[in-house]
C-alpha positions in Angstrom: -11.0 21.2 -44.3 -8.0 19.1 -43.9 -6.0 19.4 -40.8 -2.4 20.5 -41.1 0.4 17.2 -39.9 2.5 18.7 -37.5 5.8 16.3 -38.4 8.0 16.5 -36.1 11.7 15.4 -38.2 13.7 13.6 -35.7 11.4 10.5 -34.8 10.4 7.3 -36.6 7.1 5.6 -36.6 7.7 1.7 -37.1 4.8 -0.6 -38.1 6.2 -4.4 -38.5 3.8 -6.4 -40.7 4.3 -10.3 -40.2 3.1 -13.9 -40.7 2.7 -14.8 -36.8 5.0 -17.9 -37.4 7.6 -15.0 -38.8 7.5 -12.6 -35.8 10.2 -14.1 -33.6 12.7 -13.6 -36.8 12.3 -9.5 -35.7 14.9 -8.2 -34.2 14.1 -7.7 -30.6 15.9 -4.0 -30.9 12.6 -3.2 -33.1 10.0 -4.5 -30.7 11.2 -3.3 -27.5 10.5 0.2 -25.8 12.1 2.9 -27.6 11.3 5.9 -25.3 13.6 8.9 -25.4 15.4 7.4 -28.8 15.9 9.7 -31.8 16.6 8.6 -35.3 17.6 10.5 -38.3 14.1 10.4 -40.1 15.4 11.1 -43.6 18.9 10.1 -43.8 18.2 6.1 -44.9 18.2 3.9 -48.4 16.1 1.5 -49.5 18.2 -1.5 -49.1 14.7 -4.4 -49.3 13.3 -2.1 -52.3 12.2 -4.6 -54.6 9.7 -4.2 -58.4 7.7 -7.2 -56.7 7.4 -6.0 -53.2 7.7 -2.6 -53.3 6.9 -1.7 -57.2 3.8 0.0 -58.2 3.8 -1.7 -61.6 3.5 -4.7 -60.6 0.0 -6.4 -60.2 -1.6 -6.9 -56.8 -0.7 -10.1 -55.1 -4.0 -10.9 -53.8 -2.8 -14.5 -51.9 -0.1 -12.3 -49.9 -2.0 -9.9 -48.6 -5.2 -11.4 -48.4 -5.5 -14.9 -47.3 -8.5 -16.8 -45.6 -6.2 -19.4 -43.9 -3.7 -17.2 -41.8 -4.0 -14.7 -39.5 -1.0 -11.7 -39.7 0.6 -10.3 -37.0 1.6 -6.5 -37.0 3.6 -4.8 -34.4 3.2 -1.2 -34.7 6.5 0.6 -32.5 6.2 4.8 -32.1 8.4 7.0 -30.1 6.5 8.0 -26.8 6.9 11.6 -28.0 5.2 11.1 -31.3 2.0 9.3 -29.8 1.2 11.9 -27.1 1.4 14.0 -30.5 -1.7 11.6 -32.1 -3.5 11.4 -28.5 -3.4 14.8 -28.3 -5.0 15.1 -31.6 -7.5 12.6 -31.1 -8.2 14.7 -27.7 -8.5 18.1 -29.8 -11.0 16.0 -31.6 -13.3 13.7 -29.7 -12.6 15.0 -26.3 -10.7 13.5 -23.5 -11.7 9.6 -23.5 -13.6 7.4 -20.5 -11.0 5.6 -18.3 -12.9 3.2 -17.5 -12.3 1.3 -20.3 -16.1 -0.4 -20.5 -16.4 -2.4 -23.9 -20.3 -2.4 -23.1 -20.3 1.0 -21.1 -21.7 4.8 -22.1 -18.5 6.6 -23.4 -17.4 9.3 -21.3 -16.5 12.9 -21.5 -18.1 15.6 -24.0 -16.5 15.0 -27.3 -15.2 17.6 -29.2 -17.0 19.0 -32.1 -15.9 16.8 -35.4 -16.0 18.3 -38.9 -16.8 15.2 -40.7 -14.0 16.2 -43.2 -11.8 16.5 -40.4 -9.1 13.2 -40.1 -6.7 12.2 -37.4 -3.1 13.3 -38.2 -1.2 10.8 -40.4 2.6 10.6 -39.6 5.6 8.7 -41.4 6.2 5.0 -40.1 8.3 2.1 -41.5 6.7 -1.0 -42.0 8.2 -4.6 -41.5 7.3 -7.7 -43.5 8.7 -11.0 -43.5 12.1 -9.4 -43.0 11.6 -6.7 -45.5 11.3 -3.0 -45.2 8.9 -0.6 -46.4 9.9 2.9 -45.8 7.9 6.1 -43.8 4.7 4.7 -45.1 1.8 7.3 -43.9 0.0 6.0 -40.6 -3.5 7.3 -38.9 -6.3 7.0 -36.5 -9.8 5.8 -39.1 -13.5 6.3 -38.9 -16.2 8.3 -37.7 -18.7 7.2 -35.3 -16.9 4.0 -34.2 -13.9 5.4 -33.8 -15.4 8.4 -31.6 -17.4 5.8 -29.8 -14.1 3.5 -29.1 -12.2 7.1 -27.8 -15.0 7.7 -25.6 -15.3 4.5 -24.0 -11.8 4.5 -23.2 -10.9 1.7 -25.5 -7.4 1.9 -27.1 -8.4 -0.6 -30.2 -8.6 1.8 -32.7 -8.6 1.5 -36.4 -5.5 2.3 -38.9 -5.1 3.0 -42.1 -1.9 3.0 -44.3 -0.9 5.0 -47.1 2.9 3.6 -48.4 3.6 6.7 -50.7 1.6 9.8 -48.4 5.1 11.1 -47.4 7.0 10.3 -50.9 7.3 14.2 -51.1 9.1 14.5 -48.0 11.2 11.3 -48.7 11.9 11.0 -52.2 13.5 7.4 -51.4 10.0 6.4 -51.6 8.4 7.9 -54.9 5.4 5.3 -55.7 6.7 3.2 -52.7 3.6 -0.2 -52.6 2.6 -3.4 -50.4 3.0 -5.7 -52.9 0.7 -3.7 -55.6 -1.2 -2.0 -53.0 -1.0 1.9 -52.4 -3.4 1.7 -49.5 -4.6 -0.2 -46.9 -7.3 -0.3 -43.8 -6.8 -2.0 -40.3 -10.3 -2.1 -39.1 -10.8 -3.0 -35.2 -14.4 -5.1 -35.5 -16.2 -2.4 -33.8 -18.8 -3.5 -31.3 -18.7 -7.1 -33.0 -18.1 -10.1 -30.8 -17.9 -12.7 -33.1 -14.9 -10.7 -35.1 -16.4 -12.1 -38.1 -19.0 -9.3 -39.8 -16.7 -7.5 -41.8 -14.9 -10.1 -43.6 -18.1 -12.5 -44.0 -20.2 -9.9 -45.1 -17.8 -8.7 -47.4 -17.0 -12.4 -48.7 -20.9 -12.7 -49.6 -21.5 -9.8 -51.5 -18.4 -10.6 -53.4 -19.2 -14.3 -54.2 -22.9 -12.8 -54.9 -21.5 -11.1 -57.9 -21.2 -7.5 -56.2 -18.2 -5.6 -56.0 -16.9 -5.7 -52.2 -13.2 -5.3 -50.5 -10.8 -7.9 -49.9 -10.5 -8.7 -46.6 -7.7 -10.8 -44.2 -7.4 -11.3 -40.1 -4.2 -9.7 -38.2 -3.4 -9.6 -34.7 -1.5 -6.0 -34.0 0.7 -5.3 -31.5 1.9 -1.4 -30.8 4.5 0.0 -28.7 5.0 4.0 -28.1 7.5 3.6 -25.7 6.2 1.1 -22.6 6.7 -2.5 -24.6 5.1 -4.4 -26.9 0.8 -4.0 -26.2 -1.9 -6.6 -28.0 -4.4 -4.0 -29.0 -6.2 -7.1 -30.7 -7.4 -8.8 -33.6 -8.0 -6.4 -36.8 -9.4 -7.3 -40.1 -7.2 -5.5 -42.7 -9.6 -4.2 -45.7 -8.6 -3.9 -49.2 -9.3 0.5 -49.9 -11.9 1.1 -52.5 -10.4 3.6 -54.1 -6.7 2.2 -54.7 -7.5 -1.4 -56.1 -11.2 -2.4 -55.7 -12.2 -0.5 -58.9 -9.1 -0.9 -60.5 -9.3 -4.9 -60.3 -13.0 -5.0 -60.5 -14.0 -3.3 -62.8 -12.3 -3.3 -67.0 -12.0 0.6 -66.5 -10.6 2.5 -63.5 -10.8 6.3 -64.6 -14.5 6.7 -63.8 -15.5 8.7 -60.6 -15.5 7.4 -57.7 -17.7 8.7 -54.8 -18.3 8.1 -51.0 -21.6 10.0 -50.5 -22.5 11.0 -46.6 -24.8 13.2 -45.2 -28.3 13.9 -46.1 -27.8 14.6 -49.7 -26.7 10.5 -49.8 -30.3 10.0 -49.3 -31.3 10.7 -52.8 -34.6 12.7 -51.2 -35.9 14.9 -53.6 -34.6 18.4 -52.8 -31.7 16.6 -50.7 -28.6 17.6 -53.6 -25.7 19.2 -51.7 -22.3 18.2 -53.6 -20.6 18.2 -50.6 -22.0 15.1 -49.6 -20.6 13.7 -52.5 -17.0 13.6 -52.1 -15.1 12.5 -55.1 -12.3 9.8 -54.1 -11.2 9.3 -57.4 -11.0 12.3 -60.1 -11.0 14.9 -57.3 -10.2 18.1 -59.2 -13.2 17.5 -61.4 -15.8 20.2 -60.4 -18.7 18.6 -62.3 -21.1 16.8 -60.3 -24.1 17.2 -63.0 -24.1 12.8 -63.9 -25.0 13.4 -60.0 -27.7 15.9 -60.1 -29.1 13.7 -63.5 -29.3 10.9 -61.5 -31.2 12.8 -58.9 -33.4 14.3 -61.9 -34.0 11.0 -63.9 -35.0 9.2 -60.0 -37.3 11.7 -58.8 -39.2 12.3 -62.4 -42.8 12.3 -62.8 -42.8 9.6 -65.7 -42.1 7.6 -62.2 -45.9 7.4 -61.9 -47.0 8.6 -65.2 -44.8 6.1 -67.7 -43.0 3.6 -65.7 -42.0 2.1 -68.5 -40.4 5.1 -69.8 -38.7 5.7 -66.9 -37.2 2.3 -66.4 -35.5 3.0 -69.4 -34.5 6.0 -68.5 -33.1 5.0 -64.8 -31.9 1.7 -66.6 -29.4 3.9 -68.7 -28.1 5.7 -66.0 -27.9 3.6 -63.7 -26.9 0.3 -63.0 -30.5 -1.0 -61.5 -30.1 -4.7 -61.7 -27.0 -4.6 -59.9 -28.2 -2.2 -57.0 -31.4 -4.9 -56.6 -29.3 -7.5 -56.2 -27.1 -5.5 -53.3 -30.7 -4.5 -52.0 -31.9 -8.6 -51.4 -28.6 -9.8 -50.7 -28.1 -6.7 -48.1 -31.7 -7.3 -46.6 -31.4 -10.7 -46.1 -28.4 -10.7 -44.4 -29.8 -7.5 -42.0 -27.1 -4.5 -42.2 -29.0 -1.6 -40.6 -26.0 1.1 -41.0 -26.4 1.5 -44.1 -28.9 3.6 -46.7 -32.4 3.0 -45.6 -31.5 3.8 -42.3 -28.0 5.2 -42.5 -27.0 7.9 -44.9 -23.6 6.3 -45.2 -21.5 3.5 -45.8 -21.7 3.3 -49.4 -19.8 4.3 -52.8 -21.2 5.0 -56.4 -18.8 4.5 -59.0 -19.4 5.9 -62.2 -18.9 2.4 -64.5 -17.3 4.4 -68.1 -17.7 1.2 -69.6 -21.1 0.8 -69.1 -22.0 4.7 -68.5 -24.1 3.5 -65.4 -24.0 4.2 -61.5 -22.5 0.9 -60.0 -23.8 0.7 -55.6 -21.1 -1.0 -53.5 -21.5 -1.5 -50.0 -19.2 -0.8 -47.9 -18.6 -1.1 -43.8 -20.0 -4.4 -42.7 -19.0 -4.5 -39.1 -22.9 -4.1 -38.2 -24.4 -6.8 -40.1 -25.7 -10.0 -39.4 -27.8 -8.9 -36.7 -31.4 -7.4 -36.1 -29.7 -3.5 -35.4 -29.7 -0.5 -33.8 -31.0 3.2 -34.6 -34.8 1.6 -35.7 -33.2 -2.1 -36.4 -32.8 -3.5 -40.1 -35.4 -3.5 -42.5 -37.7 -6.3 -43.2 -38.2 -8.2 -46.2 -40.7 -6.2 -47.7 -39.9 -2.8 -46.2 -42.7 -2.8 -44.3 -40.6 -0.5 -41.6 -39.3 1.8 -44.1 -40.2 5.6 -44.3 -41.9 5.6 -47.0 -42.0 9.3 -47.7 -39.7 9.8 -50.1 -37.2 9.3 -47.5 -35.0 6.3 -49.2 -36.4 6.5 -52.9 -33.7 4.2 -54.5 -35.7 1.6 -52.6 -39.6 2.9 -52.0 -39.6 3.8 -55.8 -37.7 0.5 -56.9 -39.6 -1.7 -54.8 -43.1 0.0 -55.4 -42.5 -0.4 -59.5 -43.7 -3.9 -60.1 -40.8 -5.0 -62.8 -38.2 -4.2 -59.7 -39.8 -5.7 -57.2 -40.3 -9.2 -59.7 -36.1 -8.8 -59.7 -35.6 -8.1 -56.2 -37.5 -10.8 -55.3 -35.6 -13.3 -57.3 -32.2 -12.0 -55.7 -33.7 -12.8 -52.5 -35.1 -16.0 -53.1 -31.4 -16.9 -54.8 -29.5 -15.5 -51.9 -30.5 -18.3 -49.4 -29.6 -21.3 -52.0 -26.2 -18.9 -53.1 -23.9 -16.8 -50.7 -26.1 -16.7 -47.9 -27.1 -20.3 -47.7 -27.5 -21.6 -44.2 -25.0 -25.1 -44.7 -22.3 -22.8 -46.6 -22.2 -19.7 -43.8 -22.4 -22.5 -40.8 -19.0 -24.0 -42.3 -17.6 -20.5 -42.9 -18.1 -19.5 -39.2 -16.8 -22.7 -37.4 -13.4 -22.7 -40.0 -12.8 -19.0 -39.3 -13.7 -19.0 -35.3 -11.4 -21.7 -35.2 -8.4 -19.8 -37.4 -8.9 -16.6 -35.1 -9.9 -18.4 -31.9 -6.3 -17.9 -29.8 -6.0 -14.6 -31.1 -9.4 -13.4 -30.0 -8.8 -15.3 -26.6 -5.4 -12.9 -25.8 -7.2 -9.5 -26.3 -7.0 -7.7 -22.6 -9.2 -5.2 -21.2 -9.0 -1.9 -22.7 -8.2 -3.5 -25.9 -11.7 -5.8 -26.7 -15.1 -4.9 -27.4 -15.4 -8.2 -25.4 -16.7 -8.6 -21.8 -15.7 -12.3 -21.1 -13.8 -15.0 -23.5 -17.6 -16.3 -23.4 -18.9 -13.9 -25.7 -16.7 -14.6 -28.4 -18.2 -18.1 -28.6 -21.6 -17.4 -27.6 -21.4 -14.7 -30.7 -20.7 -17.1 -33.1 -23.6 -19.5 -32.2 -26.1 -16.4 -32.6 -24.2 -15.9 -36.1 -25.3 -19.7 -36.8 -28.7 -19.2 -35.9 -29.1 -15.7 -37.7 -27.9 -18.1 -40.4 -30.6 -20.4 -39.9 -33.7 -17.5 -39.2 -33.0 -15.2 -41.9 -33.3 -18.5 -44.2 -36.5 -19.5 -42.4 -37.4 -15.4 -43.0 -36.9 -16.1 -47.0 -39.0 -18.9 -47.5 -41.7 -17.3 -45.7 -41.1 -14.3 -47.4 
């Protein structure tokens, strides 16, 4: 169930998205307080409309959006009376949050009870980017457990994401309004991660592994609902699966798309429940039966009786050397909240080139590090349930063929994406890029509790480097 937007008509939401070096160039009229100002919300043109910023034809621009040598700045301005609207919400929702303001402390209050299909309001803002405009672009509150946990701590660094053509109905100046090429975007807050680096590291292995994965970029944001300009911190902005990932990774877009979660995401036989496969592409199909085969062909009894045969038959289906790959690259570099402990943080895209299941991981802010909820799995699965619980990896790894191919993914990880020399560089260049921006976060706005941990996080990044390589060989 979706929850109705309450929009009220006479206020604007402005989001100014910026190179830091550009972000004395806005006007100061746009960063200041704007409490108790009302604008006409639909009476406006779009004067910095352009085919190659604002066009959807045109293709993504990958280098503007997404560099590895820059960190963005984004200031993020809302009228006082339209954020008690969204805090209000995210009350109704989560409960009232801890003032305290602990990065490291329990969060406080009884939450509210959350309907997992149940998102924070999204409301109209207008988005600023090297002094062009893009127009009511949709803005809201993003994610599930971290973002109840960072409520209930009393933390105000919350994610975002963006949607630049969500209100297009209600301001037809906007039809098919894009960031140059891209439709959506994520501003993820690094939950619970020191270094600031998981999310976009991660991601950047996987991807140079050969696996689909999400761009990703470093922005410092900045908001104001009426009291001045606030750093609510470094962000990582995350390319959205289901706008350009699949269109630009893959030769065919029009497959299905799904982000399973709950206990059907599992795959334990029995476990089926559509609703824990929510479609984000194709969404007014009502099929889910290449779901339920792969269910079928997974759990059949020529598992044991024929492997052979059902190779073949799971080989056909399903894209298996890709998913082994994932599996090594993704147990080497320890990411506990995800399947095999989690029964999230995944999609399955339905490849109609290739008729086959395609895994892609997604959510990396827990990686590189031994875990919580029962810590990451070892090596040889050794601390996995194996009961069924997980089959896409106790089946996999028990048939003797996947196992062979799992094992080369591993050994090829530590000399490939995940080689010790190759991350060790990657951490000191990027701690170095984000180093003042990390330094300026304030209290109530960090997951950190001194400018010592942000340091002291990327040395246990280097050594996790280091062990997990060490883990490998003696694997």
């Amino acid at each position: 169930m979706r929850l109705l937007r309450k929009q009220p008509q006479a206020v604007i939401f402005l989001l100014l998205l910026t190179s830091c070096e550009d972000a004395e160039n806005i006007s100061d009229e746009l960063i200041t307080g704007n409490k108790g100002i009302v604008f006409n919300d639909k009476d406006f043109t779009t004067d910095d409309f352009s085919q190659e910023t604002h066009g959807k034809l045109i293709a993504p621009n990958f280098s503007e959006v997404f560099p590895n040598d820059e960190v963005k700045r984004i200031n993020i301005i809302i009228n006082s009376d339209r954020w008690d609207l969204m805090m209000n919400n995210m009350t109704s929702l989560y409960g009232e949050p801890d003032q305290g303001g602990r990065p490291g402390g329990p969060p406080g209050g009884p939450p509210g009870g959350l309907d997992d299909d149940e998102n924070p309001i999204m409301v109209p803002a207008d988005i600023f980017y090297k002094d062009k405009q893009w127009y009511r672009v949709g803005v809201r509150f993003k994610g599930n457990s971290s973002l109840k946990s960072t409520w209930s701590r009393g933390l105000m660094k919350l994610s975002f994401k963006l949607d630049f053509d969500e209100f297009e109905d209600d301001y037809p100046q906007i039809d098919n309004q894009r960031f140059y090429g891209f439709k959506q975007l994520s501003l993820k807050n690094n939950f619970d991660d020191q270094s600031f680096l998981r999310e976009k590291v991660v991601g950047e292995i996987f991807y140079e592994a050969g696996l689909v994965s999400a761009h990703t970029s470093f922005c410092e944001v900045y908001i104001d609902y009426g009291e001045g300009a606030t750093y609510f911190g470094l962000y990582t902005i995350v390319e959205e699966m289901d706008d350009t990932v699949i269109k630009n990774q893959f030769s065919e877009s029009d497959g299905t798309l799904y982000k399973p979660e709950g206990n059907g995401a599992s795959f334990r036989k029995g476990s089926f429940n559509k609703d824990h496969f929510i479609k984000d592409t194709n969404e007014d199909d009502t099929d889910w039966s290449e779901i339920e085969s792969l269910f079928s062909v997974l759990h059949s009894e020529l598992r044991l009786s024929n492997p052979s045969v059902w190779q073949t038959q799971l080989d056909s289906i399903f894209d298996t050397q890709n998913f082994l790959k994932y599996l090594a690259y993704n147990t080497v570099l320890q990411n506990w909240d995800t399947y095999g402990r989690m029964t999230h943080n995944y999609f399955l895209y339905n490849n109609p080139n290739s008729k086959k299941f395609v895994w892609i991981p997604w959510d990396n802010n827990e990686a590189l590090q031994t875990g919580k909820q029962g810590g990451a799995l070892k090596l040889n699965f050794s601390n996995l349930t194996n009961n069924g619980d997980w089959p896409f990896i106790e089946y996999l790894y028990a048939n003797q063929y996947y196992k062979s191919v799992y094992n080369k993914f591993v050994d090829e990880s530590i000399n490939g994406a995940f080689n010790k020399d190759l991350l060790t560089t990657k951490y000191n260049n990027y701690s170095q890029l984000i180093n003042d921006s990390v330094l300026k976060e304030e209290n109530k706005y960090t997951f950190l509790n001194s400018n010592g941990d942000f340091q002291s996080a990327i040395s246990v990044l280097i050594n996790h480097a280091s062990q997990r390589n060490i883990a490998v060989k003696n694997y």
